[in-house]
C-alpha positions as CSV (number, residue, x, y, z in Angstrom):
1,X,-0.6,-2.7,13.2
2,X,0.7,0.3,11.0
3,X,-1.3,1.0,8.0
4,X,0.6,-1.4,5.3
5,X,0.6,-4.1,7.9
6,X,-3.4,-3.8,7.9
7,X,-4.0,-4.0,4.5
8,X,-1.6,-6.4,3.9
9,X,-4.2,-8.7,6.3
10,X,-7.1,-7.1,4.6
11,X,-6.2,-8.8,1.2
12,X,-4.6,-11.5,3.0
13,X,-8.4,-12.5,5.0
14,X,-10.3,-11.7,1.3
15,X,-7.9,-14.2,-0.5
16,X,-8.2,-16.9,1.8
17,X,-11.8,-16.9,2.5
18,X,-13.2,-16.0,-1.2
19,X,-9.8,-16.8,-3.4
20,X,-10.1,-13.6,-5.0
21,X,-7.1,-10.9,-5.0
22,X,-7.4,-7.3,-3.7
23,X,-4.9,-4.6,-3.7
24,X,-5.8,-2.7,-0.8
25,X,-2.5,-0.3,0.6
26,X,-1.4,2.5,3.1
27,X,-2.3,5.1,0.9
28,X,-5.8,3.6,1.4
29,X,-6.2,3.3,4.9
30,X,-4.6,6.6,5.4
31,X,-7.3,8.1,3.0
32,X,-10.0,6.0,5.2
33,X,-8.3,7.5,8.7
34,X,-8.6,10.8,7.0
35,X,-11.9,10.2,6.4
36,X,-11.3,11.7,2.4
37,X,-13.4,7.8,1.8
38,X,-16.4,7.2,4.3
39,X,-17.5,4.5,2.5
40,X,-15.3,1.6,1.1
41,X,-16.2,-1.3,-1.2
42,X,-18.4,-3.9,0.7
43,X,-15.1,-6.5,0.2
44,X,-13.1,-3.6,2.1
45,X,-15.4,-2.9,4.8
46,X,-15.8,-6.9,5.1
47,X,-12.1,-7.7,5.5
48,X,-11.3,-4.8,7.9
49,X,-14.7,-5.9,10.0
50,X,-13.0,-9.2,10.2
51,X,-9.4,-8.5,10.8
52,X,-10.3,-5.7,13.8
53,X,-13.2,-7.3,15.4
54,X,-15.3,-4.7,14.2
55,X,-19.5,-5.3,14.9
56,X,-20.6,-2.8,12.3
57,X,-19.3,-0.6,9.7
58,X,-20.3,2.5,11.9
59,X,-17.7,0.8,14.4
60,X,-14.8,1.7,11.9
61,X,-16.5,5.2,11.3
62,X,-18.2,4.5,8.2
63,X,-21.1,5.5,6.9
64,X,-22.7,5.3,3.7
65,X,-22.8,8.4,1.3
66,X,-25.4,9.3,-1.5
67,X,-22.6,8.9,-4.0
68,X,-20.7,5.6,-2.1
69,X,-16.6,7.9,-1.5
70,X,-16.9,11.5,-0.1
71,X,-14.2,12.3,-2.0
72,X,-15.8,14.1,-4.8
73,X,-16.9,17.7,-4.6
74,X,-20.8,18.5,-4.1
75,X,-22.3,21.1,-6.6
76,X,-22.6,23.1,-4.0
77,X,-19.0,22.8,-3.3
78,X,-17.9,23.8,-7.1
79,X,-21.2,26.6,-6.8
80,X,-19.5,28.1,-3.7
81,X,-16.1,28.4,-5.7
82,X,-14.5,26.2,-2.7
83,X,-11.1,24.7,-3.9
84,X,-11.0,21.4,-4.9
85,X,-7.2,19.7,-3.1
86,X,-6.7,16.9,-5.2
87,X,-3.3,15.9,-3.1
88,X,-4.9,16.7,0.2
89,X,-8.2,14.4,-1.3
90,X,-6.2,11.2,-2.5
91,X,-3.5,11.5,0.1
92,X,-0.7,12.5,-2.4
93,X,2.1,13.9,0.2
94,X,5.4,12.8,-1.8
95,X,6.9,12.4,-5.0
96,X,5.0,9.9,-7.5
97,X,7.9,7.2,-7.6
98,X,6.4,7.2,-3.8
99,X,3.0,7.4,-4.1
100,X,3.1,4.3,-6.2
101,X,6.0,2.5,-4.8
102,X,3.2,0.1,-3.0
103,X,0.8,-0.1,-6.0
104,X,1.1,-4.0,-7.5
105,X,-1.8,-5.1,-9.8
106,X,-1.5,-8.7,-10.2
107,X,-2.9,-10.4,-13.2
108,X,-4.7,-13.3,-12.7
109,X,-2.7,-16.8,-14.5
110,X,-5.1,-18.9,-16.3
111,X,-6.2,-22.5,-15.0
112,X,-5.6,-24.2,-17.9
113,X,-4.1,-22.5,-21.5
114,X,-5.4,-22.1,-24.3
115,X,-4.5,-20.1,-27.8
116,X,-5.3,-17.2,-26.7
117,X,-2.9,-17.2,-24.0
118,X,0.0,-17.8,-26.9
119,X,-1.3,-15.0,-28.7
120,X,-1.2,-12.6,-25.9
121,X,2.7,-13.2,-25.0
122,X,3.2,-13.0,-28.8
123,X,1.5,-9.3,-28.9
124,X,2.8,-8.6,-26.0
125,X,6.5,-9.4,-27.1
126,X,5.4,-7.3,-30.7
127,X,4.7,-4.8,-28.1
128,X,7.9,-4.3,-26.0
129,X,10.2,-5.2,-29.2
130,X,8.3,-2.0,-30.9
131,X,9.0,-0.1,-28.2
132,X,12.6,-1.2,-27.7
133,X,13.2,-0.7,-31.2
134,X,12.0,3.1,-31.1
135,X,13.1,4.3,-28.0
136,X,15.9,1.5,-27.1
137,X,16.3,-0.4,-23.9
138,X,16.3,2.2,-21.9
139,X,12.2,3.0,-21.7
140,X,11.4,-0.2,-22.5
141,X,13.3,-2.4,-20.0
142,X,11.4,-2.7,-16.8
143,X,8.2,-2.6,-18.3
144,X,9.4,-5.7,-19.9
145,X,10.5,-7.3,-17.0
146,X,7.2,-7.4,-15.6
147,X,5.8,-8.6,-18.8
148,X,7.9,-11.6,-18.6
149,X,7.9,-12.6,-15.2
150,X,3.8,-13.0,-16.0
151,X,4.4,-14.8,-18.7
152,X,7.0,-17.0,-17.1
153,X,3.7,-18.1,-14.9
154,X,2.0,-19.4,-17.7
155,X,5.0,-22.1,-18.5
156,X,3.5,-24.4,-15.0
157,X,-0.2,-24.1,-16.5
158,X,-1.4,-27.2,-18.0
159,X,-2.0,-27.3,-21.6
160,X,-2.5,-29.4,-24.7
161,X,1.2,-30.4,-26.0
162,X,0.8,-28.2,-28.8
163,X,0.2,-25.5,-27.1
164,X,2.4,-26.0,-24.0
165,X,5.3,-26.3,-27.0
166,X,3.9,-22.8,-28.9
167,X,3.7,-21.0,-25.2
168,X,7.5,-21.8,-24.1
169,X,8.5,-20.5,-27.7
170,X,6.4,-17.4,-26.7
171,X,7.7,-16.7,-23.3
172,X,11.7,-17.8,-24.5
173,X,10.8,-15.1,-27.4
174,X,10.0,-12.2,-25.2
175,X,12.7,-13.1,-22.7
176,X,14.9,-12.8,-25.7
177,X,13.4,-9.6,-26.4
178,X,13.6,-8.4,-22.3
179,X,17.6,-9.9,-22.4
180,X,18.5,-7.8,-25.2
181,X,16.9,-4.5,-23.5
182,X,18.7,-5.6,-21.1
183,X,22.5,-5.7,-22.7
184,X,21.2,-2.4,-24.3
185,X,21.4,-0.4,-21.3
186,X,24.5,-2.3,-19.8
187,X,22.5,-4.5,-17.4
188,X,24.4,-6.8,-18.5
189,X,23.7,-9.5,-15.2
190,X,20.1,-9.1,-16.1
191,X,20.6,-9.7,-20.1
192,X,22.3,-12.7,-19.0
193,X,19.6,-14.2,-16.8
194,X,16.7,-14.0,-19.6
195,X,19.4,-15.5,-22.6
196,X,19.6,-18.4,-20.1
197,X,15.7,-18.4,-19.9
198,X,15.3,-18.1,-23.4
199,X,17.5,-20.8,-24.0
200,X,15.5,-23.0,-21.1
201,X,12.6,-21.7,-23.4
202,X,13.7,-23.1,-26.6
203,X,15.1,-26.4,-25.4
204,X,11.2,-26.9,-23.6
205,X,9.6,-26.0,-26.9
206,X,12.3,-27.9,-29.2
207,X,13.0,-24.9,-31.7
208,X,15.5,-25.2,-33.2
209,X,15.4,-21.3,-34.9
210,X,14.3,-20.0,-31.2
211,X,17.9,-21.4,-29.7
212,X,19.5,-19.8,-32.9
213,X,18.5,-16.6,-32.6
214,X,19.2,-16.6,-28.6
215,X,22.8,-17.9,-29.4
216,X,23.5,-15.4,-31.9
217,X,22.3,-12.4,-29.4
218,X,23.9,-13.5,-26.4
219,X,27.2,-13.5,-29.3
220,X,26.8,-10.0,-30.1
221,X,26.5,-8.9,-26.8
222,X,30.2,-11.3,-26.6
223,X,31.5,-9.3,-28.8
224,X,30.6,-5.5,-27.3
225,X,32.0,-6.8,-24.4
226,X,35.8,-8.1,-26.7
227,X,35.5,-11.2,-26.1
228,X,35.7,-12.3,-29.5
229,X,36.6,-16.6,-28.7
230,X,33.6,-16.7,-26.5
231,X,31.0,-15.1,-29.3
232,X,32.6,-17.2,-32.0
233,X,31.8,-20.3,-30.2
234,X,28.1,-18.8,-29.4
235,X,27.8,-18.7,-33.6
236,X,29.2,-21.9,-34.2
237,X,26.7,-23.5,-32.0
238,X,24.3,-21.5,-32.9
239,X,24.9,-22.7,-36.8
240,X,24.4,-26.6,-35.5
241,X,21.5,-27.9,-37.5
242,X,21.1,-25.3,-39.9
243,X,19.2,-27.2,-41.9
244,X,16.3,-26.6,-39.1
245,X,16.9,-22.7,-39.7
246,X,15.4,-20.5,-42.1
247,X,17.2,-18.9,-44.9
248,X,17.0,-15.8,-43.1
249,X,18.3,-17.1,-40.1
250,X,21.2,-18.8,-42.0
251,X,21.8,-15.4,-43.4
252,X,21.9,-13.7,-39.9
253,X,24.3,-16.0,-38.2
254,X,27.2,-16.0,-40.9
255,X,27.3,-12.5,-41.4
256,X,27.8,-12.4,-37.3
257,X,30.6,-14.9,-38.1
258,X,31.8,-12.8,-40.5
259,X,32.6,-9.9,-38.2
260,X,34.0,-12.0,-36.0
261,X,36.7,-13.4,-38.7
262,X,37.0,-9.9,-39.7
263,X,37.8,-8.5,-36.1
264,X,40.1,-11.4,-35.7
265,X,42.3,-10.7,-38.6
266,X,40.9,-13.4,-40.9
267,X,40.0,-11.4,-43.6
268,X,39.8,-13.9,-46.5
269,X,37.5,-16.1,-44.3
270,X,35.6,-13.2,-43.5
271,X,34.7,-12.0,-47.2
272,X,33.8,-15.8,-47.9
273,X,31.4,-15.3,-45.0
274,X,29.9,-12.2,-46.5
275,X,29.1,-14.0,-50.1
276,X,27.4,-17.1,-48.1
277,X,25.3,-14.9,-46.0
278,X,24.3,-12.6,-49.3
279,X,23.4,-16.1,-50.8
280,X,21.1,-17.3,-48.2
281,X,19.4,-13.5,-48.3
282,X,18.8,-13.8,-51.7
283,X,16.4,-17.0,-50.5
284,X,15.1,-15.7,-47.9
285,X,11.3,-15.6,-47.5
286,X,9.4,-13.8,-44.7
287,X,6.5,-15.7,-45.0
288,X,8.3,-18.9,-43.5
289,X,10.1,-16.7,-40.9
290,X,9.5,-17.0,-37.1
291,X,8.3,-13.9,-35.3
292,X,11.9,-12.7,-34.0
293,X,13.5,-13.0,-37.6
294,X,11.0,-10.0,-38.7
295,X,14.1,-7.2,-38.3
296,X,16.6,-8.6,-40.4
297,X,14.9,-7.4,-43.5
298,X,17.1,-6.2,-46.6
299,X,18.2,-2.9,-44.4
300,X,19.5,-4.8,-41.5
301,X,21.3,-7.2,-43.9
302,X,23.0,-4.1,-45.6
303,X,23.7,-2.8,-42.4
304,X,25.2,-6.1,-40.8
305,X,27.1,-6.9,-43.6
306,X,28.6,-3.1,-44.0
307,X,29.8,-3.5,-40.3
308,X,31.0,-6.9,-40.7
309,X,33.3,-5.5,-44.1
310,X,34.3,-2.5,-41.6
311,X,37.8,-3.7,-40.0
312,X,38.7,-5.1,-43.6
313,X,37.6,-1.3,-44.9
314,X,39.6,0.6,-42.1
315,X,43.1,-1.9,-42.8
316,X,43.3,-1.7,-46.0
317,X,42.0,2.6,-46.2
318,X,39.3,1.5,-48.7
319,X,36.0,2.9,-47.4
320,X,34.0,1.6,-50.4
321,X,34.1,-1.7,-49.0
322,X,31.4,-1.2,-46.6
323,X,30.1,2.2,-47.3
324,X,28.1,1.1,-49.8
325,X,26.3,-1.3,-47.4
326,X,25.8,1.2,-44.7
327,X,25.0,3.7,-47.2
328,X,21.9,1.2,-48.6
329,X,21.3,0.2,-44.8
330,X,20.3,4.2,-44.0
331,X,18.3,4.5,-47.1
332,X,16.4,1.6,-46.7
333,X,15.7,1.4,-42.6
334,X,12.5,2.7,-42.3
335,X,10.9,5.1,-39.3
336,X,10.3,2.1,-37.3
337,X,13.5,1.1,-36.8
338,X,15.4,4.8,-36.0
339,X,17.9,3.2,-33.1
340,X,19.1,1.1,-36.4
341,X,19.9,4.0,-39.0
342,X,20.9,5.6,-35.6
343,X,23.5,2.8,-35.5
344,X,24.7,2.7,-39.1
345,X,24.9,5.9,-39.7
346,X,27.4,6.2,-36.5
347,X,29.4,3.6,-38.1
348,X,29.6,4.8,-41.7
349,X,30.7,8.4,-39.9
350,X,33.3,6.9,-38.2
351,X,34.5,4.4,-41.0
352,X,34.6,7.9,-43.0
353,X,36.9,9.7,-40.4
354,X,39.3,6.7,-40.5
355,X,40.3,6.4,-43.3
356,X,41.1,10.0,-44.1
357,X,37.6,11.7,-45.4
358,X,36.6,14.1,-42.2
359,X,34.5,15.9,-44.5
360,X,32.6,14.0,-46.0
361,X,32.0,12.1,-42.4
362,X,30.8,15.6,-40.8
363,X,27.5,15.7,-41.7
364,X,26.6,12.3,-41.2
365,X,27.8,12.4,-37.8
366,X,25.7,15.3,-37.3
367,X,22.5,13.5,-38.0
368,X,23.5,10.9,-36.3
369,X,23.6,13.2,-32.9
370,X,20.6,14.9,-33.4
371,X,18.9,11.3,-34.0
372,X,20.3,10.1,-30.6
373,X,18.7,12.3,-28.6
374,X,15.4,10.9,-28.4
375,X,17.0,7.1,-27.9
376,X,18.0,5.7,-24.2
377,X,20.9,3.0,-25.4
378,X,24.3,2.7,-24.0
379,X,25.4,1.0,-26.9
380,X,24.9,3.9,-28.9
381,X,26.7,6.4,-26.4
382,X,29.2,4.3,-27.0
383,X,29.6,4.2,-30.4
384,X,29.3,7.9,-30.5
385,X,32.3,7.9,-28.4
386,X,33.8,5.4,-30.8
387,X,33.2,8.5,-33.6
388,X,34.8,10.7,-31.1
389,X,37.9,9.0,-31.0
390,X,37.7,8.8,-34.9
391,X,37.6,12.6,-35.1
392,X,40.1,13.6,-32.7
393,X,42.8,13.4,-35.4
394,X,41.0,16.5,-37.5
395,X,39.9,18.3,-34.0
396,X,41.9,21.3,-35.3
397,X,38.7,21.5,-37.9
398,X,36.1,23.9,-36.1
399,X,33.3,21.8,-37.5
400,X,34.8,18.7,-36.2
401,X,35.4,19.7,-33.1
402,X,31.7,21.4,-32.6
403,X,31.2,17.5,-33.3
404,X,33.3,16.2,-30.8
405,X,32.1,18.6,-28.1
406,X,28.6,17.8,-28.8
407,X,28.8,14.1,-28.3
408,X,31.2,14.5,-25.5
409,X,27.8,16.8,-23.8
410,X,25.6,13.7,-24.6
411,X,28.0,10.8,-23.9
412,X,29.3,12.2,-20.3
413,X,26.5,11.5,-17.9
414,X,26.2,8.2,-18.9
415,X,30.0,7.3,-18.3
């Protein structure tokens, strides 16, 4: 057998005789061979006894040290001065995506579920939307995925009703979560695998505000992509049984349709949008939101609603229809949300440059650049590229064009 194919029966003969999970791998056994470990864990020296017809440890070359693994230096060792070869001691020949390309921790899934198995999806989603949030998609993605294919697990556990109902809403919320990551970084096959998860999710769990808020991502991601029928039918089912939704949510989902009227020409219809969803803000209540509904606070509604009023703003050259949103939107959005302001100032930069005012637009823009550098989104490349475009008219303008070059030198590599 080569050395994976050993260890691989190692943990195989452990799991099936004791039903407990081990995660011996090549590295390992090379690191035994080598003799830089003389004396593995008693499940270890068990399993390989077993699986190679071994009579005694000292048959496999083991034999017990005063400290258990060899592997540390001896004071004498560090008193000699004698170097210490950490990559020669743990086996560390390669680059680290290989070192730990075999190294799998699984987490044991729970028997039967309890509360505290919804409360660790819901931190863990808290976790993975925080760090989507500050870093976008890009960091945050595959981490993520691993999260929820775990979580997915705990879905065939048996569980009170009540709690079987509160874990699918947990799980669909963090594939929600991992789907939008997802569509962040253009893995746009993945995003659509978890929306149709999440939407699995909320159907199992019968929320109502869970299928909502799945809808009304999976329309915005519609719409990057122009298909604007498509995302306006997303909405409008989305908005079936409102009166199930929150304010909030009500809020979200017709300042989405908004845009959509507004991208499509109908203006009128679109500024009626913008007045209901401003009503339905004004009632919101946080306390009565669900989890996922805890971003669309008063800067994200200034900032939806300012990109929503945007094509109505560019048509008719009168900038102070949305600026003032998007203006609000970067003042309020706090350090928590920096991909957001990220985003909004973008779009108040290029609405700016537009509709005739390149300097005024200059310095936003600016800030905007600087801000992207520490976020990993290609939504936000692209909008930069969007502000490109914008500027190209004034590119006889030195300042202007430093600003074109410089989000050319961030946008290319990802093109």
């Amino acid at each position: 057998m080569g050395r994976a194919e050993l260890a691989e029966a190692v943990n195989r003969y452990i799991w099936q005789t004791t039903g407990k999970r081990h995660q011996l791998d090549a590295h390992t056994i090379a690191r035994y061979e080598r003799g830089a470990v003389r004396w593995p864990s008693a499940a270890y020296r068990w399993g390989l006894r077993a699986v190679l017809d071994a009579d005694s440890d000292a048959d496999l070359g083991f034999y017990p040290t005063r400290r258990g693994n060899s592997q540390s230096p001896t004071r004498s060792d560090a008193a000699a001065g004698k170097a210490f070869d950490v990559r020669a001691r743990v086996g560390f020949d390669g680059s680290p995506a290989e070192f730990l390309a075999n190294t799998t921790v699984e987490s044991p899934v729970p028997t039967r579920l309890g509360w505290t198995e919804v409360e660790h999806v819901r931190a863990t989603t808290r976790a993975v939307a925080m760090s989507e949030n500050l870093f976008g998609g890009g960091l945050s993605c595959e981490a993520a995925t691993a999260q929820l294919r775990w979580a997915g697990q705990l879905l065939d556990v048996s569980a009170a009703r009540e709690v079987h109902r509160a874990i699918a809403e947990a799980v669909g919320n963090l594939a929600g979560v991992v789907a939008y990551s997802a569509f962040d970084i253009a893995n746009y096959a993945a995003a659509d695998r978890c929306f149709a998860f999440a939407l699995w999710c909320a159907d199992a769990s019968g929320s109502w505000s869970l299928r909502a808020n799945t809808l009304a991502d999976m329309a915005r991601k519609a719409v990057y992509l122009g298909d604007l029928d498509y995302a306006l039918e997303l909405i409008e089912f989305a908005e079936v049984r409102s009166d199930r939704l929150t304010a909030t949510a009500r809020a979200m989902l017709a300042t989405i349709r908004a845009r959509l009227l507004a991208l499509t020409g109908r203006h009128a219809e679109a500024r009626a949008d913008i007045d209901r969803a401003d009503g339905h803000f004004a009632d919101h209540d946080p306390a009565v939101d669900p989890p996922w509904l805890c971003y669309y606070d008063a800067a994200e509604h200034h900032g939806s609603t300012g990109k929503a009023l945007i094509p109505i703003a560019q048509m008719r050259e009168i900038p102070e229809l949305a600026t003032s949103r998007l203006d609000e939107a970067i003042r309020r959005q706090g350090t928590e949300y920096p991909r957001s302001r990220t985003f909004s100032r973008i779009r108040l930069a290029t609405l700016l440059m537009n509709t005739g005012y390149p300097q005024e637009a200059l310095p936003i823009g600016r800030q905007a650049v600087v801000d992207s550098g520490s976020l990993r989104s290609k939504r936000l490349l692209t909008e930069l590229q969007g502000l490109a475009g914008a500027a190209e008219a004034y590119s006889h303008l030195g300042d202007v064009a430093e600003l074109r070059h410089n989000i050319t030198s961030m946008s290319h590599p990802a093109t």
